[in-house]
DOTORLO-881028 format. One record per residue (C-alpha): x, y, z; residue in three letters. Coordinates in pm, whole numbers, plus 50000, padded with zeros to 5 digits. Example, Ala and Ser with C-alpha at 12.3 -4.5 7.8 and 13.67 -1.06 7.14 Angstrom:
512304955050780ALA 513674989450714SER 
***
This chain:
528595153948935UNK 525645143749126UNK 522535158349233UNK 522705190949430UNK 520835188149796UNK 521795214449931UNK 524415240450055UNK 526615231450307UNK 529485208250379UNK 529175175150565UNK 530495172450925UNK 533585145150866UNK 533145124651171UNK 529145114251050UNK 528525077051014UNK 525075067550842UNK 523505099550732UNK 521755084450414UNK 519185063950454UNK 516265048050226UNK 512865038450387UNK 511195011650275UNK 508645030550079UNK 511515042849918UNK 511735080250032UNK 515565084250027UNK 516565107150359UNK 519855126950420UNK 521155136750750UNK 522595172550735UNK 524515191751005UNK 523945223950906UNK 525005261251066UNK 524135272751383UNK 523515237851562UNK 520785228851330UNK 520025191151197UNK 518305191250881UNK 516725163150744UNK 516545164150341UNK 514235139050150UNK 513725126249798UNK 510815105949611UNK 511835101249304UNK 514905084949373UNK 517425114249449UNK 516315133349148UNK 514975160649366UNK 515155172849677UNK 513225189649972UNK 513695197150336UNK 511065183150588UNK 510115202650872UNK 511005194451157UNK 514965207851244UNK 516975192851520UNK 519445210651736UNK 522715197151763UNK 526245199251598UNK 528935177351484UNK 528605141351507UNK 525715121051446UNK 523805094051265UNK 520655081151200UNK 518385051851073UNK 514885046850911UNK 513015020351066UNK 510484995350903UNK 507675021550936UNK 509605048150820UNK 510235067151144UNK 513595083251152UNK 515785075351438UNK 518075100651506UNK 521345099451812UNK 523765137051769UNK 525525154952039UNK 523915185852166UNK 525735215452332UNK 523775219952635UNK 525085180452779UNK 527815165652770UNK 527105130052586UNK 524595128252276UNK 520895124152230UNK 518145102652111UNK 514955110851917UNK 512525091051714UNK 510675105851472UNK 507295099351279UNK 506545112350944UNK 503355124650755UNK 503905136850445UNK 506545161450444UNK 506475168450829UNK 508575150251124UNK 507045149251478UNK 510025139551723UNK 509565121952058UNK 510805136352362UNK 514715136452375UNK 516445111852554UNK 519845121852677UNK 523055097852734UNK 525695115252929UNK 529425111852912UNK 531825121552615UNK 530365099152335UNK 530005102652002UNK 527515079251801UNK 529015062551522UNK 526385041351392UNK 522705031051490UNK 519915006051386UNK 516655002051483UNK 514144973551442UNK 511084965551601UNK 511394948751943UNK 509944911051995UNK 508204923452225UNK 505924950952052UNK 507474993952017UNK 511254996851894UNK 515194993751993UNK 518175011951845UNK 521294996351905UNK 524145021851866UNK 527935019151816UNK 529525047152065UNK 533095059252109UNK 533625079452384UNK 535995106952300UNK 539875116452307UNK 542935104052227UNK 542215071952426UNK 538465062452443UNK 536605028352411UNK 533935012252219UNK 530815006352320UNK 526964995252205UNK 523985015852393UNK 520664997052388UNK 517475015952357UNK 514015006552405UNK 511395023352269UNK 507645024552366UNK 505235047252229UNK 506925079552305UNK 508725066052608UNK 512445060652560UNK 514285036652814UNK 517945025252845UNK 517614987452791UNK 521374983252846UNK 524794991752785UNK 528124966752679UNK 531734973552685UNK 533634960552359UNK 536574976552504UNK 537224973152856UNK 539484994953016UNK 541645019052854UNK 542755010052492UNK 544645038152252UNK 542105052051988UNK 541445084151807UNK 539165108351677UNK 539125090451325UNK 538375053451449UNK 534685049551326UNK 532585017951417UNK 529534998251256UNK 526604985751371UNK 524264958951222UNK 521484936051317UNK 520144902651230UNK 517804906650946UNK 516434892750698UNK 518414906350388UNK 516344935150330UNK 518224955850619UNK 515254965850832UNK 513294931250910UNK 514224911951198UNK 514984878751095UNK 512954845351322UNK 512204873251615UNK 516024873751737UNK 517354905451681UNK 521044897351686UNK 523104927551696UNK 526764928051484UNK 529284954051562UNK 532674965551448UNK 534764980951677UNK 538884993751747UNK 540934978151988UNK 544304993152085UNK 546345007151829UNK 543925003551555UNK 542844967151507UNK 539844963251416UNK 537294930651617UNK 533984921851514UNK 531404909851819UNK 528294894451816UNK 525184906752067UNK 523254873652147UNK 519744882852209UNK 518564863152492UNK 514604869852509UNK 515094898452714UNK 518554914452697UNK 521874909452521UNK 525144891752617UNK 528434903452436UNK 529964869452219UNK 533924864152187UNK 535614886151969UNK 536594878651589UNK 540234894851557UNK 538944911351171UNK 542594928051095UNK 545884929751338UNK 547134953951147UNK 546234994551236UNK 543605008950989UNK 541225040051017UNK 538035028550866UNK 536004999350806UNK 532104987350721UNK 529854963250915UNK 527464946550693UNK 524914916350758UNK 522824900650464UNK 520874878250601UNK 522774847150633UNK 526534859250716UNK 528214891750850UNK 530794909150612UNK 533264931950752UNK 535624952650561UNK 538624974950596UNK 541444994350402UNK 544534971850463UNK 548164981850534UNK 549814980050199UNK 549155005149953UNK 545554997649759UNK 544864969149950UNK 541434959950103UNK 540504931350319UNK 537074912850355UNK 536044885350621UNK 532874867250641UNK 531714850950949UNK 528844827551003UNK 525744842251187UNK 526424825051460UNK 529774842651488UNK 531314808851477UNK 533524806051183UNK 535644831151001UNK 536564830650647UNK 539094852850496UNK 537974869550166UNK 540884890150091UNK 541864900949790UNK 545704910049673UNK 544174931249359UNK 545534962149403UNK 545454995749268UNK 548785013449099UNK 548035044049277UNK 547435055649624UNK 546035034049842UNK 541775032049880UNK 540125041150205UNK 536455044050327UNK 535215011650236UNK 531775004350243UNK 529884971850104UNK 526524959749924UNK 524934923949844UNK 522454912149604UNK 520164878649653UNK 522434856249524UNK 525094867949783UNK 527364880149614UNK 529464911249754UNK 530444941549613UNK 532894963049726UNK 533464998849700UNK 536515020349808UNK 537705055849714UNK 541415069749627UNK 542115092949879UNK 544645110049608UNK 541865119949314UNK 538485110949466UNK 537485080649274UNK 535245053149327UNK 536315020549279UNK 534244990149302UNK 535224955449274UNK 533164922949268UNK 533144888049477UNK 531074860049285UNK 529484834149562UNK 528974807549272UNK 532944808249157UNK 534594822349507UNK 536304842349332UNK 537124883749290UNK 537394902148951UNK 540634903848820UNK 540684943548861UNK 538744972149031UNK 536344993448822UNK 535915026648807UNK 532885038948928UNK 533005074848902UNK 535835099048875UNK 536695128149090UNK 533715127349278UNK 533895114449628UNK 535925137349822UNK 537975119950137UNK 535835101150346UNK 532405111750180UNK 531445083550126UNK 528395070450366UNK 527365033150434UNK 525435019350213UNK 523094993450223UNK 521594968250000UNK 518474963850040UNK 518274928749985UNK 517884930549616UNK 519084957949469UNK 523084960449545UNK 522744997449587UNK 525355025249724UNK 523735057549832UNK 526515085649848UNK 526635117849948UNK 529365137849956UNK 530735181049927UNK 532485197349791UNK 533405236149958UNK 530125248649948UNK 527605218349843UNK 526225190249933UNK 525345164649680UNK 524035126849624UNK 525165098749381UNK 523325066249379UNK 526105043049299UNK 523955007949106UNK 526384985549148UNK 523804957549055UNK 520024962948945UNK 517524934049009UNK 514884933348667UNK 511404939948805UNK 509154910248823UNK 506054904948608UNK 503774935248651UNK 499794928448762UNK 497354939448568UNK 494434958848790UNK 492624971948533UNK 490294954248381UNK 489854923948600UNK 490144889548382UNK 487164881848186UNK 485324917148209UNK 482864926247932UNK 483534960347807UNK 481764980547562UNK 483444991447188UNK 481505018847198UNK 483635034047478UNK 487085040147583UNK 488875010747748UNK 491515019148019UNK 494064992748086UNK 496094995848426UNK 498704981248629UNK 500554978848902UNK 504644983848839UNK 506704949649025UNK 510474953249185UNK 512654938349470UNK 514904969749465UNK 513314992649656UNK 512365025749540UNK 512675015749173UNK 510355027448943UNK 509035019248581UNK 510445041548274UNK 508895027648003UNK 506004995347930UNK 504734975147598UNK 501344964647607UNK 500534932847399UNK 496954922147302UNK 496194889047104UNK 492604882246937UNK 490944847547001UNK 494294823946873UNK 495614850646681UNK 499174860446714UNK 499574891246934UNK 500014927846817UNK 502084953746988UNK 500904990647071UNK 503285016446966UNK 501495047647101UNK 498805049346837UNK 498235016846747UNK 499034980146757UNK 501454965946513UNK 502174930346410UNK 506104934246509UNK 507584942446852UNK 510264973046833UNK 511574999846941UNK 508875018846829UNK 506684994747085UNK 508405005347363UNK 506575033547526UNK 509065059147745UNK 506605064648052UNK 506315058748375UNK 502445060248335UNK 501245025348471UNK 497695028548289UNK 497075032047909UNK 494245043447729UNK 492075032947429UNK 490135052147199UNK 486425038247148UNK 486165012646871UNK 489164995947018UNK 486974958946928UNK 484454948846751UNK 480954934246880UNK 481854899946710UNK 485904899846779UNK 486464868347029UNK 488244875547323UNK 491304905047361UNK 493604890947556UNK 496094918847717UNK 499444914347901UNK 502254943947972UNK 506104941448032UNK 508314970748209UNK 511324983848221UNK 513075000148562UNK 515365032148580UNK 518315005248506UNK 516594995348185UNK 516344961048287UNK 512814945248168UNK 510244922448354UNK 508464894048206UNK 505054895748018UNK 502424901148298UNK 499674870048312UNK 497014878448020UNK 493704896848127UNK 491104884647898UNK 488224912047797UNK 485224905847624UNK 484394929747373UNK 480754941747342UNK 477914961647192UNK 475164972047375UNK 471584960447339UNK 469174986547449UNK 465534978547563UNK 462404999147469UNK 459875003647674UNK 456524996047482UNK 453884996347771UNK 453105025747900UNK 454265035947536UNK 454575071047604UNK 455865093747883UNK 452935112748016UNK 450965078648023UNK 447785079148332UNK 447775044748559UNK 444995043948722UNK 445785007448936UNK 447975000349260UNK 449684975749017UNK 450964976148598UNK 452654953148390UNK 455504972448238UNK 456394954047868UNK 459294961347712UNK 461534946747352UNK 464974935747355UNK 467214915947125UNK 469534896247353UNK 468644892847755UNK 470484873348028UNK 468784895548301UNK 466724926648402UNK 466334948248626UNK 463284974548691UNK 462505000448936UNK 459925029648988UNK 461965062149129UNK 460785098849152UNK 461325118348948UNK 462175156848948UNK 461345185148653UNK 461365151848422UNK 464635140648566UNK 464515104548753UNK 465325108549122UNK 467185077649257UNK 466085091549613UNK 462745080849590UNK 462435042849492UNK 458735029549511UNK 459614995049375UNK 462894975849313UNK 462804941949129UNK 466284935349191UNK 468404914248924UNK 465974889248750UNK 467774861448602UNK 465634857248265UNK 466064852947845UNK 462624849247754UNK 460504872547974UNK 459964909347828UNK 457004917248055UNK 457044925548488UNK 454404939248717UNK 455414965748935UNK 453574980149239UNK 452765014549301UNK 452135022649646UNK 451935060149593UNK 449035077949453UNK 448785112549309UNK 452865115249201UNK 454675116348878UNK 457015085848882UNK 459685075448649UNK 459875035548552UNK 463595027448515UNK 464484995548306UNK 468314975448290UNK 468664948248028UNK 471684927248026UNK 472644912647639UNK 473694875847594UNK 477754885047710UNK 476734899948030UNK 477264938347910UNK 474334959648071UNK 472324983347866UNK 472195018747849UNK 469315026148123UNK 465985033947939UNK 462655054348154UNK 459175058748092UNK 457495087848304UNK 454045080348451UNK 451205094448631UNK 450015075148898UNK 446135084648956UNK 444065055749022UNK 440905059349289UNK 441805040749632UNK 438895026049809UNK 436935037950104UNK 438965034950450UNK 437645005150615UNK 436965002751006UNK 437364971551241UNK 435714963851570UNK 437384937951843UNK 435604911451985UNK 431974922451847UNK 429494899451884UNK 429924862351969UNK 433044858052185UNK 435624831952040UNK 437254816252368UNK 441294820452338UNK 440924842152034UNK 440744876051959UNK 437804882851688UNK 437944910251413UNK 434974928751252UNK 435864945750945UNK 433654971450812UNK 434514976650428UNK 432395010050324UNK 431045004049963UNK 432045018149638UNK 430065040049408UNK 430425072949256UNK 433425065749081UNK 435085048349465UNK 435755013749398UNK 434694980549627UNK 436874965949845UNK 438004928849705UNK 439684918749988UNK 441544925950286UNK 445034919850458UNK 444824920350848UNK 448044932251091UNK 448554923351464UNK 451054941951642UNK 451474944452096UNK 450604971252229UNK 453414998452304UNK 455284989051952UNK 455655004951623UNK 455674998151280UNK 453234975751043UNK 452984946251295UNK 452704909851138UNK 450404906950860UNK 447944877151025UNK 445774871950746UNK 446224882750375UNK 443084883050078UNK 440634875950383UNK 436664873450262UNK 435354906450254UNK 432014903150520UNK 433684877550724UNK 434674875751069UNK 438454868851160UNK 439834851951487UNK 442984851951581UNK 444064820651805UNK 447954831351809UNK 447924851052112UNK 449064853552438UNK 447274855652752UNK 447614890252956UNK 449094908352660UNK 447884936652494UNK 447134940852103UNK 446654963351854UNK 444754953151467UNK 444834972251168UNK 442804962150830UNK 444084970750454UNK 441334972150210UNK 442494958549852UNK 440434966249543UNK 440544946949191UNK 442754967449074UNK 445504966249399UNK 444594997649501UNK 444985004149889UNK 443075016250181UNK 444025012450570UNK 442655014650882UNK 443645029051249UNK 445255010951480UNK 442484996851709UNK 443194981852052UNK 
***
């Protein structure tokens, strides 16, 4: 028994109504009561199930198709026209907004639809259509979609004039991809379709995309002989179309060329003892072979037989899948998702609706990537080290179910981790059931003098099939060395300059780092940063003058050390008081005195120290126009106190503005106003 959607029974007549999107949400079509479409969706891999919002109305017949974005493109009749309707709809998260209806009038029933993205930017859907009754024809509706603008692009008979059909005659749509069954392959979307002539046989057409339209190839004469169903299937390189033959068990297979040129015949004369299969539907995996699947219409089995590319040949006998399961035609198209030979089913019973995923073939995953921690990182023993990755498959919306993580030492042979710790042998105690893609490790996972841990992971999928090792991600285990801080040597320590040379001891040192921040009830404030040395590339030097441009403030002076294998230190502070005396604000005059011709002359006046103010040592001079803001450009820097400046770098008819900065011994600062 599978896994209950919902409740409900499925509307016979439906073509495609499961659907995986590439992300691999699984989606499920369901007519439900009172005209209502119902879209059901799973994401971990039909294990559960939830309904989206965002209900159609219509009844009956439908089908629908999930696009390379995941929109879900959706053609049903409706009761209030007579023909069927269009929607496309986007999903976020667990909601679907639909575009505007688009509405195709006549008595047609949709069959089967696929939609790709159009060379020319927005969407089509081709769709195979039957119009209805006892006689009816075949034919493929092209639509083109734009935003939320839905056009016809174009209609083609398969069928023209009146052939004998029925209710029960189901066509099959598919378009030239590139094996993963949503991708158009080299920007030609090629369109494939299956359709009834009179009386039952069953034709195959090509729809040559011609840059801007379609034109309808010859027709490939699939079976002569009357049949009810059939599949359409393309896998990138050749189209595959299958039906239930004539005599009893019998199915029948023909490839033919993409270019809808040649025709091969894979029939098969295995047979079943019992009642003949029906409903057959089809999957590929990447080395092309096929594998087909057909049901007993007498118990409900699934069957499933196998054609090997490499040999040309069938198996001797058809397998059974699953027993009593799929009842009548149940069984939806499947698809194969380039990889993965996968069957989604879905079928009822009297009052349910359920899903199988039939695996005919599972693709191992490839080699997972490591994220986490990037090759060559330095990590500390003293900590926890968290080791990451990122889970690798071709068959969409596979998943990991269990990992081994390997680590070798320097040229040591490699251990295995078995949940608590790593062993010498590989086991099954070394396989770790999870679908956790990170793992953890206790500090004191290395030592300080251990050479390099070298860490690789292998996973297995939900078929149990296992990946190769990962590529090795080599981490450097570390201790920390920590710096102290020996001058100012205790927090609470007075500087009474502009400037102080912080000193500090450290075992091993590749590089520093120092900055003066605020600091807040004894707590250093990373909002406030006075001075920033940036990363100093140095061994040898314990020692680095910092500037303090604030006076009167509590600062705190942050220190980084890096040790000799690049692992930074724990960050060490000293709290100071900055309190030194500036010097008296100094004046300046313009053109005093002597004129300089084609200069601009500056008198500085530098008030003198005394009573505990201290002299001026020198001074820094800034020109900036008129009109402006900010500091200007410094023109002269340590000028002779006492002396005259001129400036010669100006420009006649413009407008300045001078400011002096008064610098004592000790780097304390002093400025002036902005003079014109």
């Amino acid at each position: 028994m599978g896994v209950l959607i919902t409740t409900g029974t499925l509307t016979t007549a439906s073509n495609r109504i499961v659907d995986r999107a590439p992300s691999g949400r699984l989606w499920v079509m369901h007519f439900a009561a009172a005209s209502v479409i119902q879209f059901w969706y799973s994401d971990n891999d039909g294990t559960t199930w939830a309904k989206a919002t965002g209900d159609l109305t219509g009844f009956g017949q439908g089908s629908f198709f999930v696009d390379l974005d995941g929109g879900l493109n959706a053609a049903y009749e409706v009761a209030t026209i007579a023909g069927f309707a269009y929607r496309r709809g986007t999903v976020s998260g667990t909601t679907i907004t639909w575009s505007v209806e688009f509405a195709v009038l006549g008595s047609l029933t949709v069959h089967d639809l696929v939609t790709f993205r159009h060379p020319a930017g927005g969407w089509s859907s081709l769709m195979n259509v039957r119009s209805a009754g006892g006689n009816g024809s075949h034919m493929v509706y092209w639509l083109r979609i734009v935003d939320t603008t839905i056009t016809l692009g174009g209609t083609y008979d398969l069928t023209p004039g009146l052939v004998q059909g029925g209710a029960g005659f189901i066509g099959a749509i598919d378009f030239y991809h590139t094996g993963d069954g949503k991708t158009v392959q080299g920007g030609t979307p090629h369109g494939f379709v299956g359709y009834v002539t009179s009386f039952g046989v069953r034709n195959l057409k090509k729809l040559n995309w011609n840059g801007t339209g379609y034109a309808l190839g010859s027709a490939q004469v699939i079976s002569a002989t009357p049949n009810t169903f059939h599949s359409v299937i393309f896998d990138g390189v050749r189209t595959m179309l299958a039906v239930n033959g004539a005599a009893n068990g019998q199915m029948k297979l023909v490839e033919i060329d993409a270019g809808n040129a040649a025709q091969i015949d894979r029939g098969t004369s295995v047979t079943l003892s019992t009642t003949g299969l029906t409903t057959p539907t089809m999957s590929y995996d990447r080395n092309g072979n096929i594998y087909l699947l057909a049901i007993n219409a007498a118990n409900s089995d699934l069957y499933r037989i196998k054609w090997t590319r490499a040999t040309a040949t069938w198996d001797s006998t058809w397998t059974l899948v699953l027993a009593g399961t799929f009842t009548g035609s149940n069984l939806r198209k499947g698809y194969a998702f380039g990889a993965s030979a996968r069957i989604e089913g879905v079928y009822s019973d009297s009052t349910n609706i359920f899903y199988q995923e039939v695996l005919i073939l599972n693709t191992p995953p490839t080699a997972p990537t490591v994220l986490d921690p990037p090759d060559s990182a330095v990590r500390d023993v003293a900590t926890s080290l968290g080791i990451s990755w990122k889970f690798n498959d071709p068959d969409l919306g596979d998943s990991q179910t269990a990992y081994t993580v390997r680590r070798r030492i320097g040229v040591l042979a490699g251990n295995y981790w078995n949940g608590t710790a790593f062993v010498a042998a590989e086991s099954g105690a070394t396989k770790i059931v999870s679908s956790a893609a990170s793992l953890g490790l206790a500090a004191g996972w290395g030592a300080d003098s251990d050479s390099g841990h070298y860490y690789s992971v292998k996973t297995w999928d939900t078929g149990d099939s296992l990946s190769p090792w990962s590529a090795e991600t080599r981490v450097v285990p570390s201790g920390k060395d920590n710096p102290t801080i020996t001058d100012p040597a205790t927090d609470g320590f007075d500087i009474t300059t502009a400037t102080y040379p912080v000193v500090w001891t450290v075992n091993t040192q590749t590089k520093y780092r120092i900055r003066v921040l605020g600091d807040t009830v004894g707590a250093p404030d990373p909002a406030i940063v006075d001075y920033d040395s940036g990363v100093v590339n140095q061994t040898a030097t314990r020692t680095h003058t910092v500037s303090l441009p604030v006076n009167s403030v509590t600062r705190q002076i942050e220190l980084s050390t890096w040790n000799d294998e690049g692992l930074a230190s724990t960050v060490v502070y000293r709290i100071v008081d900055i309190i030194f005396v500036p010097p008296n604000t100094p004046t300046l005059t313009l053109n005093a005195g002597v004129a300089v011709p084609g200069a601009i002359r500056v008198t500085i006046n530098n008030p003198g120290g005394g009573a505990g103010v201290p002299s001026v040592a020198s001074n820094d001079i800034y020109r900036r126009i008129v009109g402006t803001s900010g500091d200007g450009i410094r023109v002269a820097a340590g000028h002779t106190v006492g002396v005259a400046f001129s400036d010669y770098a100006v420009a006649s008819g413009v407008s300045y503005s001078y400011r002096a900065k008064a610098i004592t011994a000790t780097g304390a600062l002093a400025y002036s106003a902005w003079v014109t």
